[in-house]
VEXKOLLUM-374328 format. One record per residue: residue number from 0; residue in one letter; x, y, z of N, C-alpha, C in turn. Coordinates in steps of 0.02 Angstrom, whole numbers, plus 32768, in hexadecimal, padded with zeros to 4 digits. Layout:
{pt NUM; "A"; {X; Y; Z}; {X; Y; Z}; {X; Y; Z}},
...
***
This chain:
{pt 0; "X"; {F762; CCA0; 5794}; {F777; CC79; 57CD}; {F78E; CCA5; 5806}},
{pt 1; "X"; {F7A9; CCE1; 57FF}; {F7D5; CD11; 5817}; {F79D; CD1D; 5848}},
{pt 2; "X"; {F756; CD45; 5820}; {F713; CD5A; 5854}; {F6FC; CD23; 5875}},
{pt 3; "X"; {F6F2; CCE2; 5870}; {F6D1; CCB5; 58A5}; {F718; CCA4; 58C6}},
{pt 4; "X"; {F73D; CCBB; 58D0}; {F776; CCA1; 58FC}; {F76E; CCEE; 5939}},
{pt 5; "X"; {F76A; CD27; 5920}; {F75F; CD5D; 593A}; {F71B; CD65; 596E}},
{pt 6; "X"; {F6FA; CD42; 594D}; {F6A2; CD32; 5967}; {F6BA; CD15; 59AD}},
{pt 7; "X"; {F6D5; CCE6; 5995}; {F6E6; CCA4; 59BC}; {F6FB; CCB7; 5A0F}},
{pt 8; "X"; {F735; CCDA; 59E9}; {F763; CCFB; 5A28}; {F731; CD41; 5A4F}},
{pt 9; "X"; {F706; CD76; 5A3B}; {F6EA; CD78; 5A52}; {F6A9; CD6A; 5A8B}},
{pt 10; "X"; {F694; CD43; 5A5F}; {F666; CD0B; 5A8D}; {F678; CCEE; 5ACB}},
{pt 11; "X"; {F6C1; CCE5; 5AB2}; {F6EF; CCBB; 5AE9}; {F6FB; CCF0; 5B2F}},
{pt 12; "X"; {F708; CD2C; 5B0A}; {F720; CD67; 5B34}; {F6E6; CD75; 5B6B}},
{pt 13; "X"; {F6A4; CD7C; 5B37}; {F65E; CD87; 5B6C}; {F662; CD5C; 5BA2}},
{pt 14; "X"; {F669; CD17; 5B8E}; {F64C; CCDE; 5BC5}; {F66E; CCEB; 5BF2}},
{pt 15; "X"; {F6BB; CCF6; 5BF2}; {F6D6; CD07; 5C2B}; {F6DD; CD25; 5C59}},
{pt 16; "X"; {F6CC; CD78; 5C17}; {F6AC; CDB2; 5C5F}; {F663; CD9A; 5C86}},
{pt 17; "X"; {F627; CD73; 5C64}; {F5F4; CD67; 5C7A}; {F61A; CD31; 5CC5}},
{pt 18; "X"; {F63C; CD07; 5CC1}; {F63F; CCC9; 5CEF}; {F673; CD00; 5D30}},
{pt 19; "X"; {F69E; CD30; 5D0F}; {F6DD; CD66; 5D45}; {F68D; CD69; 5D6E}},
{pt 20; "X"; {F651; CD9B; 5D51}; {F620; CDBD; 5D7A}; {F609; CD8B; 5D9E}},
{pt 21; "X"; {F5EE; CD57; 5D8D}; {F5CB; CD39; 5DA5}; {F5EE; CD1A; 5DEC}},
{pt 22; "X"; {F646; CD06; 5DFA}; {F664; CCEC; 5E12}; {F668; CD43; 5E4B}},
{pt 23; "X"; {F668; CD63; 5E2C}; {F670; CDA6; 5E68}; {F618; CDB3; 5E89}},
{pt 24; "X"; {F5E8; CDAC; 5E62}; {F5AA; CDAF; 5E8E}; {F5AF; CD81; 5ED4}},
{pt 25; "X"; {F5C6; CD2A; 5EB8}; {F5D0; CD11; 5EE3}; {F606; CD1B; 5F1E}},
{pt 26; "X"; {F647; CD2B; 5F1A}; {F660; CD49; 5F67}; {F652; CD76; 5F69}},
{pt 27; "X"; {F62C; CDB3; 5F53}; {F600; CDD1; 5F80}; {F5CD; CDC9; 5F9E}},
{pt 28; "X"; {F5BB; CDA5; 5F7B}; {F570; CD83; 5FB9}; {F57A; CD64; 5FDD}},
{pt 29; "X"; {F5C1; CD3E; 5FEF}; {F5C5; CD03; 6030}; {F603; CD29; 6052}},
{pt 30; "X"; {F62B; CD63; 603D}; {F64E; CD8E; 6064}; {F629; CDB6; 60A2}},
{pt 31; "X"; {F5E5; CDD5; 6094}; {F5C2; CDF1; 60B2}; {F5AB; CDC1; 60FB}},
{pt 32; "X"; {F57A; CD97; 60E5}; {F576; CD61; 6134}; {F5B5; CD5C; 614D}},
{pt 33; "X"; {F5D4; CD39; 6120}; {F616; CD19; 614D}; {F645; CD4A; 6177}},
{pt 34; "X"; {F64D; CD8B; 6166}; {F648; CDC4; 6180}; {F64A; CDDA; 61C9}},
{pt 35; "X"; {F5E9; CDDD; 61BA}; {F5CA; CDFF; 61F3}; {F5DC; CDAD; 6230}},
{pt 36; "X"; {F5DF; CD77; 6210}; {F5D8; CD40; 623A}; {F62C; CD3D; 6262}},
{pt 37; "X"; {F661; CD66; 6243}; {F695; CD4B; 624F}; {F694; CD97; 6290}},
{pt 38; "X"; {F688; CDD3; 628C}; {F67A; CDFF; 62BA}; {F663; CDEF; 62FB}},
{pt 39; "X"; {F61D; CDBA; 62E6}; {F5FD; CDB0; 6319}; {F615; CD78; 634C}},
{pt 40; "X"; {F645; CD43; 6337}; {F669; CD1A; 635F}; {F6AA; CD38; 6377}},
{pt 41; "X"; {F6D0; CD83; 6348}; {F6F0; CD94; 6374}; {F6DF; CDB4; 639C}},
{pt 42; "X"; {F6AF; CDE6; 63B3}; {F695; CDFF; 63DF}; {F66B; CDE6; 6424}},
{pt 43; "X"; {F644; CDAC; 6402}; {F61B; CD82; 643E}; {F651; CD74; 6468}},
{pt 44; "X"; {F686; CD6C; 6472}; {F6A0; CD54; 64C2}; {F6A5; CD87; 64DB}},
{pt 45; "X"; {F6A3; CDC5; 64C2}; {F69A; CE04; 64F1}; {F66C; CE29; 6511}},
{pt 46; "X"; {F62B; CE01; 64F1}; {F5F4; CE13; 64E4}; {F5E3; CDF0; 6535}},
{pt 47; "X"; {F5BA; CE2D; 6565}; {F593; CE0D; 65B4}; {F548; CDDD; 6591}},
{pt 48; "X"; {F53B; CD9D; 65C6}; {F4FF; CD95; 65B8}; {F4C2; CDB7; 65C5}},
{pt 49; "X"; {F47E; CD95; 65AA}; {F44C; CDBB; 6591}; {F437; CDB9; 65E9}},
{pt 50; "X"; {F454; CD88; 660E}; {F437; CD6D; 6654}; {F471; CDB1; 6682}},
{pt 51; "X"; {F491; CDAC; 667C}; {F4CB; CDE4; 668D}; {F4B6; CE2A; 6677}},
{pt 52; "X"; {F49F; CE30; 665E}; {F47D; CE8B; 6650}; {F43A; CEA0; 665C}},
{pt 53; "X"; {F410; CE4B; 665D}; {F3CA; CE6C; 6693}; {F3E4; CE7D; 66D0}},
{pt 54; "X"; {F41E; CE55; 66F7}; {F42F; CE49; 673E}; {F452; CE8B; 674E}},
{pt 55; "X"; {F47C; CEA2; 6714}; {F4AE; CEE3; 672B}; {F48C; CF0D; 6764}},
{pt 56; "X"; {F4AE; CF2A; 677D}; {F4B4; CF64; 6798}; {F4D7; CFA4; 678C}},
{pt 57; "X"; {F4D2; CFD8; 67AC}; {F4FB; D00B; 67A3}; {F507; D020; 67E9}},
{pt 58; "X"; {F55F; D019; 67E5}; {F577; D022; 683F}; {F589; D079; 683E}},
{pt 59; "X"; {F595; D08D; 681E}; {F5A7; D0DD; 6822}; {F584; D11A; 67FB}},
{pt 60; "X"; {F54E; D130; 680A}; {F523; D151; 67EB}; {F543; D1A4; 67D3}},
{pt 61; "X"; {F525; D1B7; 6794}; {F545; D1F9; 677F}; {F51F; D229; 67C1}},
{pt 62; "X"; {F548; D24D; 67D0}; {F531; D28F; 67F7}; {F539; D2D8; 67F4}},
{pt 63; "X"; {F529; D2F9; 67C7}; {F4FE; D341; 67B7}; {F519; D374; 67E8}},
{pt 64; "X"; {F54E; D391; 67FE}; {F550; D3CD; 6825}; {F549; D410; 67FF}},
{pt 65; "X"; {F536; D444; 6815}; {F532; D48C; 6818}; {F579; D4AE; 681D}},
{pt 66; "X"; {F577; D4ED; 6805}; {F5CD; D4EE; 680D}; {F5DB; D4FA; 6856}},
{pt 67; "X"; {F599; D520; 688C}; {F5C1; D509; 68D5}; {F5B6; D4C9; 68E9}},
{pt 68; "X"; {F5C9; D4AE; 68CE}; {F5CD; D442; 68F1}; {F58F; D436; 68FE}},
{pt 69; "X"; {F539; D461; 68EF}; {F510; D43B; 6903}; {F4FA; D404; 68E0}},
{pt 70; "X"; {F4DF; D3C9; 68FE}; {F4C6; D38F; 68DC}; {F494; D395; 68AA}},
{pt 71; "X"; {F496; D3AF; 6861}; {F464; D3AD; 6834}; {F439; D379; 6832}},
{pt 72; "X"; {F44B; D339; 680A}; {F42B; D2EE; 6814}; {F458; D2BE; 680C}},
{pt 73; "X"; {F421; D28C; 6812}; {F45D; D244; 6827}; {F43D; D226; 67D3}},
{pt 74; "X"; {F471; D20B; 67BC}; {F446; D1D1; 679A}; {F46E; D1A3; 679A}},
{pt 75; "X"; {F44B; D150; 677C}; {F46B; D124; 6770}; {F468; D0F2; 67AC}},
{pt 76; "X"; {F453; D0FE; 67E9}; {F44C; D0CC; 6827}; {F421; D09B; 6808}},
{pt 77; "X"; {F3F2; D086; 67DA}; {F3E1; D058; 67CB}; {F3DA; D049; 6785}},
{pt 78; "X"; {F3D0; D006; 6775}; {F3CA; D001; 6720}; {F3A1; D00E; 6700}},
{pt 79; "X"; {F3AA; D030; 66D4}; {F37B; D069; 66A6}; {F34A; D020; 6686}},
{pt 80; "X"; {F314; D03A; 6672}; {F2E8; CFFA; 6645}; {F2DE; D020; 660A}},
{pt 81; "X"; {F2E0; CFF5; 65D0}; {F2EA; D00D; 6578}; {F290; D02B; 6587}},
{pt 82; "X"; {F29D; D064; 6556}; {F26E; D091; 6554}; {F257; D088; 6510}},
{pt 83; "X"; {F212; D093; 64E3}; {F203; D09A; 64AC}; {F210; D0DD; 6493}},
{pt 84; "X"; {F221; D0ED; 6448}; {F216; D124; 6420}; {F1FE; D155; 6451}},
{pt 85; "X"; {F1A8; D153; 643D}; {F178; D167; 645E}; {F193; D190; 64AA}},
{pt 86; "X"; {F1A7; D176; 64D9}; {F1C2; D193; 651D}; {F1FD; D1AC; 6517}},
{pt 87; "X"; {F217; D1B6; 64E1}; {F264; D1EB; 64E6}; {F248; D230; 64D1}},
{pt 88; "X"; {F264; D24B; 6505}; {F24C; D297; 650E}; {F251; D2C7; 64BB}},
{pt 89; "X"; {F241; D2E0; 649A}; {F232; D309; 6478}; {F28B; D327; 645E}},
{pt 90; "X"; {F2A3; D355; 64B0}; {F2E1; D36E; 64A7}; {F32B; D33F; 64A8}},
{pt 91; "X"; {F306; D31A; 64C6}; {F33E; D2D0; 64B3}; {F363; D2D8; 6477}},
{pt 92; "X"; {F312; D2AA; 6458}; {F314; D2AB; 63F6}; {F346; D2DB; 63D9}},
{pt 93; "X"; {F31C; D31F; 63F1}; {F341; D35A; 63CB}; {F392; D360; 63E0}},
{pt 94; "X"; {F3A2; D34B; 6405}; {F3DC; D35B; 6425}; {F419; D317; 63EA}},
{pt 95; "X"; {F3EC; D2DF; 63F8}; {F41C; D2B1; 63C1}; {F419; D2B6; 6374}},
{pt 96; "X"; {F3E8; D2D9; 6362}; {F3F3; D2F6; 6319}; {F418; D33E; 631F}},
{pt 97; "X"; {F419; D36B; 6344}; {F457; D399; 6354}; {F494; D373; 633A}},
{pt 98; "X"; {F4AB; D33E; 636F}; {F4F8; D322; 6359}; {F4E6; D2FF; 6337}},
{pt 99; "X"; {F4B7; D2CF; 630C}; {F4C6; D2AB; 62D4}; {F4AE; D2E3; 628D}},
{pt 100; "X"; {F47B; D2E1; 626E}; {F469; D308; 6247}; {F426; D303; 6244}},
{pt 101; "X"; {F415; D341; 6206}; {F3C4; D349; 61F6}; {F3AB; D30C; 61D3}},
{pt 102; "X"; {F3CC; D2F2; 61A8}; {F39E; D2B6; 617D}; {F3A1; D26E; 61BF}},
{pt 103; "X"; {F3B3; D277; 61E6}; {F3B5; D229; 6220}; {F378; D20A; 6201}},
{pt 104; "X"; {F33E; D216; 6209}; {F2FE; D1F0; 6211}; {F2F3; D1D9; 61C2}},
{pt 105; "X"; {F32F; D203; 6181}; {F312; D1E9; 6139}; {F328; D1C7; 6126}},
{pt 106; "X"; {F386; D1D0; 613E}; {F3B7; D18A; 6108}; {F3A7; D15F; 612A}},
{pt 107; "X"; {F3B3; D11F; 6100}; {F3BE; D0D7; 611D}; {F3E0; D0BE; 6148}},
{pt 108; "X"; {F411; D0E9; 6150}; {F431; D0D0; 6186}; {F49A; D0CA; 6182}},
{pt 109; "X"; {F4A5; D0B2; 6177}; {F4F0; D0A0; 6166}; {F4FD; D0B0; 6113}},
***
């Protein structure tokens, strides 16, 4: 009687760790959305519209001097347009894997 009481309580012991896991898969899977969703409503009122950042401008452009005060270049008098991969210069690239690292292009990411 002693061993099916032992069985018993075992068995009992499993189901529970099985139902603990199963109850932690679940708030982790609805922690994650709810999450990124609770970020994204605190942030959207800070957030400019999509109609507000075609329209921007730029009122004070960076300006480039030489060390005797001559005018190197201007930039920034108008709004830059998103560029593909493809059209970022070569030394760009190299320049942001300088400050990030060599594997950029292998890990996944975060």
């Amino acid at each position: 009687m002693t061993k099916r009481n032992a069985t018993a309580r075992l068995v009992h012991f499993l189901v529970g760790i099985v139902i603990a896991c199963l109850a932690l898969a679940i708030i982790l899977a609805l922690t994650v959305p709810i999450g990124f969703y609770g970020m994204a409503m605190y942030l959207s009122p800070t957030l400019p519209s999509t109609q507000e950042i075609k329209t921007a401008s730029l009122e004070m452009p960076l300006q480039i001097y030489s060390s005797d005060d001559k005018l190197i270049g201007q930039y920034g008098n108008r709004l830059s347009l998103p560029v593909t991969f493809e059209e970022i210069p070569k030394n760009l690239t190299n320049a942001f894997l300088a400050a990030e690292d060599s594997s950029f292009f292998q890990h996944s990411g975060i």
